[in-house]
C-alpha positions as CSV (number, residue, x, y, z in Angstrom):
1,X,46.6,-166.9,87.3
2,X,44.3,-169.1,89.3
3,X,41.8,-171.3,87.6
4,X,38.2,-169.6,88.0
5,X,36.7,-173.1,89.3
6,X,39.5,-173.8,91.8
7,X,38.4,-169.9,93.0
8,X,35.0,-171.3,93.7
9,X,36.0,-174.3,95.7
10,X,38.7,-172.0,97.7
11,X,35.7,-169.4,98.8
12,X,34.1,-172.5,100.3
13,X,36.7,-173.3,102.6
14,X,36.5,-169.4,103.8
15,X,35.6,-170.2,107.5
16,X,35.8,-166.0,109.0
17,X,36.7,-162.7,107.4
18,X,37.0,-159.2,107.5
19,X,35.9,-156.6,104.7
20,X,38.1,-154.0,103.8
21,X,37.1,-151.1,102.5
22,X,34.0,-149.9,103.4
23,X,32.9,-148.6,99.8
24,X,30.2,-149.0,97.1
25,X,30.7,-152.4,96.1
26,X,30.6,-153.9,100.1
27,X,27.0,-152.3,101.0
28,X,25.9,-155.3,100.0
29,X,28.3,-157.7,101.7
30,X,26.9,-155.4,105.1
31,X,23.5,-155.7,104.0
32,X,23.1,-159.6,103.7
33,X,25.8,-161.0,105.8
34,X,23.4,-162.8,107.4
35,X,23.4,-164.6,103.8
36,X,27.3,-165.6,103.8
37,X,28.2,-168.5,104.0
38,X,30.9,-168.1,106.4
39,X,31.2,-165.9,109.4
40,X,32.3,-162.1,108.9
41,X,34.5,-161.2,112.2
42,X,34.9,-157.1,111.0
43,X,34.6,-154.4,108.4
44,X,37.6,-151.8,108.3
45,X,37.8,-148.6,106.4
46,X,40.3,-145.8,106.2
47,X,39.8,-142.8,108.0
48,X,39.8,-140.0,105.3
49,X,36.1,-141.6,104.2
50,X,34.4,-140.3,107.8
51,X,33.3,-144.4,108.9
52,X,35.3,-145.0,111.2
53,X,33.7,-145.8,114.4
54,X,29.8,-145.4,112.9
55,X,27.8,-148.3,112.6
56,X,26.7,-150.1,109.5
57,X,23.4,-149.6,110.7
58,X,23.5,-146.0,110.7
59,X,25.3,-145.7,107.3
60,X,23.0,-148.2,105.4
61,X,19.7,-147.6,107.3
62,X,19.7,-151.6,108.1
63,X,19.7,-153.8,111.3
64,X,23.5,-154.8,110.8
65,X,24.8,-153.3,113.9
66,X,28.7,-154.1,113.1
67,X,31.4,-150.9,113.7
68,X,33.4,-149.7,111.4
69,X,37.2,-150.0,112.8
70,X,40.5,-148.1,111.7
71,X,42.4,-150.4,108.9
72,X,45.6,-149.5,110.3
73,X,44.7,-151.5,114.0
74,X,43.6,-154.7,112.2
75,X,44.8,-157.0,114.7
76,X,46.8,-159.7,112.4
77,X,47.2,-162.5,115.2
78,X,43.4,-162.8,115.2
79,X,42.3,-165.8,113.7
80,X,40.3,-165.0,110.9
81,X,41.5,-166.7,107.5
82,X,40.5,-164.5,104.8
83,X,40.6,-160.7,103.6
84,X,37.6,-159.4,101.7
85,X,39.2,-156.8,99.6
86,X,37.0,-154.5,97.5
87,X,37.9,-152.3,95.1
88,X,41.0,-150.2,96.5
89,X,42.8,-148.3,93.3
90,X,40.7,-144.6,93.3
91,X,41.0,-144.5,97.1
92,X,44.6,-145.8,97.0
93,X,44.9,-142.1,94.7
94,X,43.0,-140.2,96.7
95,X,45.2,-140.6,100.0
96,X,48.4,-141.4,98.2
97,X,48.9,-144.9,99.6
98,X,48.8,-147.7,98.0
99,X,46.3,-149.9,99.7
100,X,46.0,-152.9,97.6
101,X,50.1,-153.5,97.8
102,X,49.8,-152.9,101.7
103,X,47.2,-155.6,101.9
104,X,48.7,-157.6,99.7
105,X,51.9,-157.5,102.0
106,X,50.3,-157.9,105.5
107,X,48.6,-160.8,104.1
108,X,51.7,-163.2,102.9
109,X,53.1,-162.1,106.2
110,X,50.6,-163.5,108.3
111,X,49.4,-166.1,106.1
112,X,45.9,-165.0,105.6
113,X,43.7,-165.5,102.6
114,X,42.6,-162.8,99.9
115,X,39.7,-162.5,98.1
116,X,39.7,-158.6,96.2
117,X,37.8,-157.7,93.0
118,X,40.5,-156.6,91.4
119,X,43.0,-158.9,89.1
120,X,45.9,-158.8,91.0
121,X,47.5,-161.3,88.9
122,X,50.3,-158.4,88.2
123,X,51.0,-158.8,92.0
124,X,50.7,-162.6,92.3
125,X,53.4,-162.8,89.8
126,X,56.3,-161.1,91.6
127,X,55.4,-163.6,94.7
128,X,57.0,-167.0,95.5
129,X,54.9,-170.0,94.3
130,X,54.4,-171.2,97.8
131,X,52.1,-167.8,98.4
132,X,49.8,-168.2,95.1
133,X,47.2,-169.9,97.1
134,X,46.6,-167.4,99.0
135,X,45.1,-165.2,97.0
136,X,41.7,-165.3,94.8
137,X,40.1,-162.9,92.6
138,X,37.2,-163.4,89.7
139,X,38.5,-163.6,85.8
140,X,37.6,-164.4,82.7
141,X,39.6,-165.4,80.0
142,X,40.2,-167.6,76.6
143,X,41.7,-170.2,79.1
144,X,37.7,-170.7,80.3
145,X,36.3,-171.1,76.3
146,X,35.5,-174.7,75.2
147,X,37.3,-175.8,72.6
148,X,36.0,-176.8,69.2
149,X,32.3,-176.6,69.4
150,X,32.3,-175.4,66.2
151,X,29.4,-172.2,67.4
152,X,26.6,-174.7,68.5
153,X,25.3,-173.2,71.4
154,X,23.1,-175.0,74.5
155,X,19.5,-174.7,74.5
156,X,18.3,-174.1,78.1
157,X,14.7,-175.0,79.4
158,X,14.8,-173.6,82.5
159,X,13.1,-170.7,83.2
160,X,15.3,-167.7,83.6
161,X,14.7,-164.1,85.7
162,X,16.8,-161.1,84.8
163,X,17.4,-157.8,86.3
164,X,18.6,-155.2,84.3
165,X,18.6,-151.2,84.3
166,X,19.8,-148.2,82.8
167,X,22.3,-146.4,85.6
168,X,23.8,-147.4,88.7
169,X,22.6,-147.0,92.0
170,X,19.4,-148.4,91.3
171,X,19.9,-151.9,93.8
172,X,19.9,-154.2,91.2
173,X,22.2,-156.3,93.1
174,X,20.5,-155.9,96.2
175,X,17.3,-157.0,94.3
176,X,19.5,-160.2,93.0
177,X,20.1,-161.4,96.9
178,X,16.7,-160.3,98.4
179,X,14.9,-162.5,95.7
180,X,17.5,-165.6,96.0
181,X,16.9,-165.3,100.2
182,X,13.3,-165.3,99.1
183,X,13.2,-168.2,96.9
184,X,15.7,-170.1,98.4
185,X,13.3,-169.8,102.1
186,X,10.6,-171.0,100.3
187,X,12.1,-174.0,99.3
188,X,13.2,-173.7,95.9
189,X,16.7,-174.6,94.6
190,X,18.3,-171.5,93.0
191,X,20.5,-171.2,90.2
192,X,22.3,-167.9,89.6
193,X,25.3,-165.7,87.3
194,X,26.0,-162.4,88.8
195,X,28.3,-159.6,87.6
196,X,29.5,-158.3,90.8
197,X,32.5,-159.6,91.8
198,X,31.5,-160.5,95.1
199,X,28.6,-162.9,93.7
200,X,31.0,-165.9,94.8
201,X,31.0,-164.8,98.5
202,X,27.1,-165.2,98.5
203,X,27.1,-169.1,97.0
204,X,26.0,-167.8,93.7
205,X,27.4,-170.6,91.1
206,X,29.1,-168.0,88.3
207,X,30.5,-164.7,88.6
208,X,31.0,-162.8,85.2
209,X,32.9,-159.2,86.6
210,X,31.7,-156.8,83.4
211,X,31.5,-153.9,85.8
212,X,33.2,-151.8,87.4
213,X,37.3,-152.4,86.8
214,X,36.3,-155.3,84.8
215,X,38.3,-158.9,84.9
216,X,36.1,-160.4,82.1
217,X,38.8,-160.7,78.8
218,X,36.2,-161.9,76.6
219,X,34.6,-160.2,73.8
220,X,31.8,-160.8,71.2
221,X,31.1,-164.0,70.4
222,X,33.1,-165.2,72.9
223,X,31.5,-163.7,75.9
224,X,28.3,-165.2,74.4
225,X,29.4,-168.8,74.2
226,X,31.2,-169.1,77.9
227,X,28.0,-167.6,79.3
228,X,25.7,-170.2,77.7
229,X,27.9,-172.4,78.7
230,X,27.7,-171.9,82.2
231,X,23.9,-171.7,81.9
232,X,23.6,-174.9,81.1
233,X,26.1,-176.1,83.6
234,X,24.0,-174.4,86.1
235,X,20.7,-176.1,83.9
236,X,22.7,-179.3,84.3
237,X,22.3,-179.2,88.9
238,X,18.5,-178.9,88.1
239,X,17.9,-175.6,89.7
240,X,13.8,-174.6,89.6
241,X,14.8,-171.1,88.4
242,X,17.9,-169.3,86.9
243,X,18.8,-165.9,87.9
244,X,21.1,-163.8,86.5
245,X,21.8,-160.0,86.5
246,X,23.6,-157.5,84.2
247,X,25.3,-154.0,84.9
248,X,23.5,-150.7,84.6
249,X,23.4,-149.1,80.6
250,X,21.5,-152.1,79.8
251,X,19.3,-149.3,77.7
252,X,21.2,-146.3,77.4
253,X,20.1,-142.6,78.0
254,X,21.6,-141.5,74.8
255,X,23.7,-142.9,71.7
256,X,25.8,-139.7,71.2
257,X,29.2,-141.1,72.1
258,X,30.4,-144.3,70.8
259,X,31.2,-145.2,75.0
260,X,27.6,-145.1,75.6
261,X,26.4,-148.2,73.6
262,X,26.1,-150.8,75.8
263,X,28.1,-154.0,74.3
264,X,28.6,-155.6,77.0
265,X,25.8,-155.6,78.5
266,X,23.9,-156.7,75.3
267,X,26.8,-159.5,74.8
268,X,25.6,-160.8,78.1
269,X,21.5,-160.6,77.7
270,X,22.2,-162.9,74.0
271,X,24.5,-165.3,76.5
């Protein structure tokens, strides 16, 4: 697996892009990609989800005027670097293809970088060294832990703005980017955490991916201790505020199923 901090400085070097698919967790991407750091050249989609050819704008109700094109006519000699590759398993079922190995492929033929939510460490291994490099997703694991320290924990004076909720859907992400654009115009340095795997794209300094199809392998009192620590590793670059934000079930509906108490989620308020 790749190091998480070698992951970071990797997305940095991202120079243009396309998305691929066009699903929940890439709204956002579409939203902000005035935000991105790098340039975004395309989205693509497959065709069974009714996108293709429809405008972002239309879908999202947002002045990102970008067209949704057919996966299958991604034009591989173009000279973007990088693949942007969401979450690709239920529609992989769905249409009986599997996307994420297809992707996978086409990339280490044509030499082009992949960033996907999803640990394709599984995939990476059954590859040749040489095409390792190429390919970058968010994890967590007891490789990241500092060792030794004993359960002393960092105190940390900055001050610190969290967005929580109790379901999904609610824009809590899309809340985390409006009010880092906001801060960050006004002048103030921003630190933040986010749990959506694409946080990295956006510059954010830590991604912890607890939601959906998670890659965090912590638990407990683990969980608690890396995220302290990269609080005050973020502390330490003398941000004016902190912002982090969780996944929905924060506070659940109901306690009637053992599923529904929300231990992550409280794991990462206490880190």
């Amino acid at each position: 697996m790749e190091n998480k901090r070698n992951i970071l400085g990797d997305i940095k070097n991202i120079n243009k892009a396309i998305v691929f698919p066009f699903n929940k967790e890439i709204h956002s991407i579409a939203r902000f990609v005035d935000t991105l750091p790098f340039e975004l050249t395309g989205f693509y989609d497959v065709k069974y989800n009714g996108n293709i050819g429809r405008t972002i704008s239309s879908i999202l109700q947002c002045e990102v005027d970008y067209k949704i094109m057919n996966y299958e006519i991604i034009n591989w000699d173009d000279n973007f670097d990088t693949v942007i590759l969401g979450h690709c398993k239920e529609l992989s079922k769905i249409i009986n293809f599997d996307l994420l190995s297809y992707m996978i492929k086409m990339c280490k033929k044509h030499h082009k970088k992949v960033y996907t939510f999803d640990d394709i460490s599984s995939y990476i291994s059954t590859l040749d060294e040489e095409y390792h490099d190429l390919f970058m997703f968010p994890y967590i694991s007891e490789e990241h832990l500092i060792k030794n320290r004993f359960g002393k924990m960092r105190r940390i004076s900055k001050p610190v703005l969290g967005i929580w909720g109790t379901s999904s859907r609610q824009g809590k992400f899309t809340l985390q980017l409006i009010l880092r654009k906001k801060f960050m115009g006004n002048g103030y340095q921003v630190g933040q955490i986010g749990t959506e795997p694409s946080s990295l794209l956006f510059g954010f300094d830590e991604v912890y991916p607890m939601g959906y199809n998670s890659s965090v392998y912590l638990q407990q009192f683990d969980s608690i201790q890396y995220l302290n620590e990269k609080m005050w590793e973020i502390e330490a670059g003398n941000p004016d505020i902190i912002i982090v934000g969780s996944q929905s079930g924060s506070v659940p509906y109901d306690t009637g199923n053992i599923l529904q108490y929300p231990v992550k989620q409280i794991d990462f308020i206490l880190g």
